[in-house]
N, C-alpha and C positions, 0 to 999 in steps of 0.2 A: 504494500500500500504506500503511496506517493504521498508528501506533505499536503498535499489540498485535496486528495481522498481522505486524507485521517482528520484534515482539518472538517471536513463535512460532516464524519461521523461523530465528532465532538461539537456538532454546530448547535443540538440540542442546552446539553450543560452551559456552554458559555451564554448561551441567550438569556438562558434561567440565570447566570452568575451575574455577567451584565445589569439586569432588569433588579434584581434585587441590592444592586450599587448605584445604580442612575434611578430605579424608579416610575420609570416611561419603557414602555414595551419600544415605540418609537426609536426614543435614543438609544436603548438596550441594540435593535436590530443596527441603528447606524454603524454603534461600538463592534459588533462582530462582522459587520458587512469592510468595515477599513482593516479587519485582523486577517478576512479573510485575503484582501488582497497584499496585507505585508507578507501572509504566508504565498502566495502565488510567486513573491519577488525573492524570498530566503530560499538562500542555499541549504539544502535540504542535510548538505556534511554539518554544517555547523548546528542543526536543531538536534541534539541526541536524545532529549526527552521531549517529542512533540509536543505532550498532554500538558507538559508543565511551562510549556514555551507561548501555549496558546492562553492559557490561561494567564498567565503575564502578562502578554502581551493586548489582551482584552480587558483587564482590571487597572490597565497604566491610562489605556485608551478613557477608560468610565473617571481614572481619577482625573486625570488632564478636563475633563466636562465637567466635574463636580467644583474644579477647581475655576473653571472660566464663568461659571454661576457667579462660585462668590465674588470674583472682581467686576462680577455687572452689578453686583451688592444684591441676587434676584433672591427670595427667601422661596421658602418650600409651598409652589403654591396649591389653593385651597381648590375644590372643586368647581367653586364660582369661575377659576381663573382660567379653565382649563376647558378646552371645545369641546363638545356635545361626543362627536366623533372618536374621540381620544379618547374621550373616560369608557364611552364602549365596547374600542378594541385592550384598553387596560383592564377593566372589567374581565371583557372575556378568558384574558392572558390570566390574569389573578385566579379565577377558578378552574381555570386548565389547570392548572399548576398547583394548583392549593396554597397558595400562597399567604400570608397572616396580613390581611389588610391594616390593623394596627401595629404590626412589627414595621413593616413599609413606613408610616407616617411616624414612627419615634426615629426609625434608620433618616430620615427626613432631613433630623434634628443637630445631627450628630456633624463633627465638622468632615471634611472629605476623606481626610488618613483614617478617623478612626473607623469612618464608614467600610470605607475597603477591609481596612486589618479584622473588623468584624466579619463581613461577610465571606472573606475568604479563610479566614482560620475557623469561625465559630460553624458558618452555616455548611463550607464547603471542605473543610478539613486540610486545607493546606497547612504544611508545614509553616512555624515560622520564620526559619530562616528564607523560603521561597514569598513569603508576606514580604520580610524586609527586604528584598531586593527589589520588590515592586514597589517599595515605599522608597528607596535608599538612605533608608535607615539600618540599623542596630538589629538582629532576631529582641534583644533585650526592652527596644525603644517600640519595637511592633505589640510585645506581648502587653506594655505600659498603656500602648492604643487601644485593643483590644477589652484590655481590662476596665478602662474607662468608658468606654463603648456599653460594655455590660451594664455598669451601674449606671448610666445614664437610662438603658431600655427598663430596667428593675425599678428603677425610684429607689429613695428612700428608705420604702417599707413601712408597713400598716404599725404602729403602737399596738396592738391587739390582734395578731396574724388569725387568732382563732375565730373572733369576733368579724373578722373582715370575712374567711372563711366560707362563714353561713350567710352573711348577706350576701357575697356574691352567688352562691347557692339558688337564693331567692330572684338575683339578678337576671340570673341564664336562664330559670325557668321563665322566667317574662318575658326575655327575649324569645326566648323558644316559639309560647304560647302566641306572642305577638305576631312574630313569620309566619306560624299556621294559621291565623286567624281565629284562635281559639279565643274567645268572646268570654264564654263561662269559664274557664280555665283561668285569664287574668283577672277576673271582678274578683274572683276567691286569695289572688297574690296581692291585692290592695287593701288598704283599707277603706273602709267607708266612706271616710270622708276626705281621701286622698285628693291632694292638687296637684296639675298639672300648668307652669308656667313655660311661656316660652317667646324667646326673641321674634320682635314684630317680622322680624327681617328675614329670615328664616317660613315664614307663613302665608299659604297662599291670600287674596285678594277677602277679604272676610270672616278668616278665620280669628278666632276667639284666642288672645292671649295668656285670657286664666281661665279652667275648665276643671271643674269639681266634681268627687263624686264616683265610685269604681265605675259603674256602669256607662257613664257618660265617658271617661276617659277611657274604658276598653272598648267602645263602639269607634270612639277617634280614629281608631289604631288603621281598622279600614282605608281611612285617607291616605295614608301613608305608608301603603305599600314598599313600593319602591326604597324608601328610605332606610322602613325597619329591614327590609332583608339586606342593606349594605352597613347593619349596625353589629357592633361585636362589642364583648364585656371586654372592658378596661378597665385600672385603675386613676379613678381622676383624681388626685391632691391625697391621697393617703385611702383613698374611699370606693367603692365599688360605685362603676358607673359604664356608659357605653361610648364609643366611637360612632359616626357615620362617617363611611370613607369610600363613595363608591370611586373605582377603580385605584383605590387605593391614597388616593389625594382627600385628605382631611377636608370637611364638609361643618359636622355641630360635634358637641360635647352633649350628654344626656348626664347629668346628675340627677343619682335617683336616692333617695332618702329609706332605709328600713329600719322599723323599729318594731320589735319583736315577732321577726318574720316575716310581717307585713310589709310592703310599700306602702309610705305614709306624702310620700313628694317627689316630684318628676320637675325636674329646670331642664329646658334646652336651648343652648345658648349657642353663637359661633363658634369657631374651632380659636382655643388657644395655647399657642406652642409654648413648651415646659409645665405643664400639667398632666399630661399623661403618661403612664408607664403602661408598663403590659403585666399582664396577670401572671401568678406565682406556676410555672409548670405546673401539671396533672393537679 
C-alpha cells in the first residue's frame, strides 16, 4: 500500500480527530483534505510510521486554525452565529459519530495547545512525546497541557458529589421524558408549583416568559422539540443543569432547581462561556 492509499484508509480517524480539535465538520474536512495533499507530495522513504505522520501532520494543520481564530480575537461561536446549513451537516456528523455535544462546547473553551494535547493524548491515545512534537514542546510541557485541559472540562467539582448525584439523576430523567414526549412522566418529576423562566431572546414571537405549574410546563415541552433533543445534562456552576448545543455550537444554558427529588425551577438563559463542565463519568 502507497502513502495516499494508506492515507485514504486513515481518512476516516483523522476526520473524526480533526472535527473534535476544530469543531466544524467543515474545517475538520479542509484540515484533512490539505494532509491529504502534503501526503500526495512526501517522499514516501522519509514517512516510516504513516499513521503517526498523518496524524501530525493533520493536528498541526487544526492547530495552525485554532491559532488564526485567536489572532482574529473570533471566540467560540454560538449557534445564533452559525448558518442554518452548517449546524445541519455538524449535527449530522455529531450523531454519526457519537460525539458529546457538550464535550465539543467546553473543548471550545480551552486555548488551542491544550485543545490539541487533549484530544490527541486523552481522546485519541497518542503518545506524548508524538503530542509534543506537534506542539514543539517538552513530552513534560504537553502532559502540563493536557492536565489543565482536564480540569478545565471537570470544573471545580460539586461541595456534595453525592447530593449532586441524585439531582442529576432527576435531571436525565427529565430530559429523557422531555425527548419522548412523555407528558405524565415529567408532571410526576416536578413539583407543583414549579417555574419555568426564561430569556425573552431565546423565545418564539408570544411566548410566555414565566410559566407555572407541572402541567403547564410539561405540555410547553411540545414546543420545543427540536431544542430538547439537542439538550444534554451538564454541570452549570457547581449544579446539575442542561446544555442546548445543536450541532455542537453552544445555543442556552437550562438551570434546573431540585429539591427533594422534585424539580422545583427551570431558568433558560443564553449560552455563557466558563460555567459549564461536563458530568462526572458513569
Amino acid at each position: 500500500m502507497d502513502l495516499v492509499e494508506h492515507f485514504e484508509a486513515s481518512r476516516p480517524r483523522l476526520l473524526s480527530l480533526a472535527h473534535r480539535i476544530v469543531g466544524s465538520h467543515h474545517d475538520a474536512e479542509d484540515a484533512v483534505q490539505t494532509a491529504w495533499l502534503r501526503a500526495q507530495s512526501a517522499d514516501p522513504a522519509q514517512v516510516t510510521n504513516p499513521d503517526g505522520w498523518f496524524t501530525a501532520v493533520t493536528a498541526r494543520l487544526c492547530l495552525d486554525l485554532l491559532r488564526a481564530r485567536r489572532r482574529r480575537g473570533e471566540v467560540p461561536l454560538t449557534a445564533d452565529d452559525v448558518p442554518g446549513e452548517q449546524i445541519a451537516v455538524d449535527e449530522a456528523f455529531l450523531r454519526r459519530e457519537e460525539v458529546s455535544r457538550a464535550l465539543l462546547v467546553v473543548l471550545g473553551e480551552l486555548s488551542p495547545r491544550q485543545r490539541v494535547a487533549y484530544v490527541l493524548h486523552d481522546l485519541f491515545a497518542v503518545p506524548f512525546d508524538q503530542v509534543a512534537a506537534v506542539l514543539d514542546t517538552t513530552a513534560a510541557s504537553a502532559k502540563k497541557l493536557a492536565s489543565r485541559a482536564r480540569l478545565r472540562l471537570e470544573g471545580a467539582g460539586p461541595a456534595d458529589p453525592g447530593r449532586l448525584g441524585k439531582e442529576t439523576d432527576v435531571v436525565d430523567a427529565f430530559l429523557a421524558a422531555a425527548r419522548g414526549g412523555d407528558i405524565a412522566r415529567l408532571v410526576t418529576l416536578m413539583a407543583p408549583d414549579v417555574v419555568r423562566t426564561a430569556d425573552r431572546r431565546l423565545l418564539p414571537a408570544g411566548a410566555r416568559a414565566v410559566v407555572r405549574g407541572a402541567r403547564a410546563v410539561a405540555e410547553e415541552t411540545r414546543a420545543f422539540v427540536d431544542r430538547i433533543a439537542s439538550a444534554v445534562p451538564v454541570v452549570v456552576e457547581g449544579r446539575p443543569g442542561a446544555l442546548i448545543a445543536p450541532g455542537g455550537h453552544p445555543y442556552a444554558l437550562i438551570r434546573i432547581r431540585v429539591r427533594d427529588g422534585l424539580v422545583t425551577g427551570i431558568g433558560i438563559a443564553p449560552y455563557e462561556p466558563g460555567v459549564v463542565s461536563l458530568p462526572a463519568a458513569g
